[in-house]
C-alpha positions, 0 to 999 in steps of 0.5 A: 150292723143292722143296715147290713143285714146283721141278726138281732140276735148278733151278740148270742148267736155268735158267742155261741159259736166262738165259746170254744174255738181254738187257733187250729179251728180257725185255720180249718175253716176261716184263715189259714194263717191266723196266729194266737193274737188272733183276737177272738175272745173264748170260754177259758176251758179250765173251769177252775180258773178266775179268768173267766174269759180268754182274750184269744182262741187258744192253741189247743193241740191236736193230735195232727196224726189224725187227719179229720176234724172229727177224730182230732176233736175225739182224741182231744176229749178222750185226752181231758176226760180224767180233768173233772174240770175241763170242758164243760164239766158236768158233760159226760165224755160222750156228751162233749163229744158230741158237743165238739162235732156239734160245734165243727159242723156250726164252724162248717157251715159258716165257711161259705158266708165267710168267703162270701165276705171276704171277698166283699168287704173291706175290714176297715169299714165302719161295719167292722167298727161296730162288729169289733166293738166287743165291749159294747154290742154284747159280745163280752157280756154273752160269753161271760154268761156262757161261761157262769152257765157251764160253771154254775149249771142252771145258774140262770133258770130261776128256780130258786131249788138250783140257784140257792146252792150256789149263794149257800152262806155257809160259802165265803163271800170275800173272793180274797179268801175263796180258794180252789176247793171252795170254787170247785165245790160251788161249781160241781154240784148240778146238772148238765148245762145248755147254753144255745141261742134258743135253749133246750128242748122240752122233755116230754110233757112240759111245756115250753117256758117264756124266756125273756132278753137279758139286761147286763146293766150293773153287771160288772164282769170284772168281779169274781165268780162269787162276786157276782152270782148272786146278780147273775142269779137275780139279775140274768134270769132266762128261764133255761133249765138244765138239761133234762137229760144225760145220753143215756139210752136211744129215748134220751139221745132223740132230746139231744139230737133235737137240741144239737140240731143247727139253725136254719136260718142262714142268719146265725152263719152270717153273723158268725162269718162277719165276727170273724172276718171283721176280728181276724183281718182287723188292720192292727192284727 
């Protein structure tokens, strides 16, 4: 992977990415024909379930009246913004709009790159091997932290204030007994999460945090959520913060805007292309 030119940074750029794609953004922007065994593992947007993460992109259900990708992506925001937990759950629905135009332009811009390939690569290379190989260069890992971050905001920061509310004692322990309620109380009680390659931005006056690489050794993410989050807590600390602010007023949206800003470095694209060149013409699919 590296040979081929491949980013260090393969596994976050790409879960990035991919947390939230669904079948018709596939066929939008990567290949047209692709199917719901398309293999391109997701965030599960219902943030209440144990399955943290879903084996496929799922088929999301677009109003196909609109005819643009941005009202599409508007109305199907507008559609859940009475489910608390949808999405990303502590994002007010101005917030996941705009999340969702952010995420489209990431897939827009990958498109060139994965024409590129497509025409040069062949998916049953030993690249694509190693590009499928999800379980073992990091992929999975990557998307099950993305997915305690939007469930359990700040979860990773280190900051004991945060985390300490989601290992409170007065919660069961025993994930047999841990019902709905209880996860939805663990899950809805802090502030608005990031998850990007690099992190927010600084508010202003602060300066940035040293943020280190993660080991996932003894993670096991086939446990439950309150299983694991104490070792998610104490184990997968990268100092990434809450949010520092809602879109609340002009001030505010300059930090967004500054966060929803998509790398320059063609690199990000390019591993994401590749992701998906390699897992949607995979010779089994």
């Amino acid at each position: 992977m590296a040979a081929a030119g491949l980013s260090p940074n393969f596994a976050p750029m790409v879960t990035h990415s991919i947390h939230c794609l669904t079948v018709e953004d596939i066929r939008l922007y990567f290949k047209p024909n692709a199917t719901e065994d398309n293999g391109i593992p997701t965030v599960n947007l219902d943030a209440r379930s144990r399955e943290r993460i879903l084996p496929n992109a799922p088929l999301i259900g677009y109003d196909d009246a609109f005819k643009t990708k941005a009202l599409k992506s508007f109305d199907l925001v507008m559609r859940n913004m009475n489910r608390t937990w949808w999405g990303i759950p502590k994002y007010s629905v101005l917030e996941k709009v705009a999340h969702a135009l952010h995420m489209a332009e990431a897939w827009e811009n990958a498109m060139g790159e994965y024409k590129m390939i497509e025409r040069l690569l062949d998916p049953e290379s030993d690249l694509c091997s190693c590009v499928k190989d999800i379980e073992n260069n990091g992929i999975i890992n990557h998307l099950n932290l993305i997915a305690f971050k939007i469930r359990y905001p700040g979860i990773t920061s280190g900051n004991k204030n945060i985390t300490n509310q989601y290992l409170a004692p007065a919660y069961p322990t025993d994930p047999a007994i841990e019902d709905a309620h209880v996860r939805e109380k663990r899950s809805y009680n802090s502030g608005v999460i990031i998850y990007s390659v690099g992190g927010p931005p600084d508010p202003p006056g602060q300066t940035q945090t040293a943020r280190r690489s993660l080991s996932f050794d003894d993670i096991d993410f086939d446990l439950s959520d309150i299983e694991l989050l104490t070792d998610v807590a104490e184990k997968l600390v990268d100092n990434q913060q809450p949010m520092g602010y809602q879109i609340d007023s002009a001030e505010h949206w300059e930090y967004w805007r500054n966060m929803l800003k998509l790398p320059q470095d063609e690199s990000y694209y390019y591993d994401l292309a590749m992701f998906m060149f390699c897992k949607l013409n995979q010779p089994e699919r």
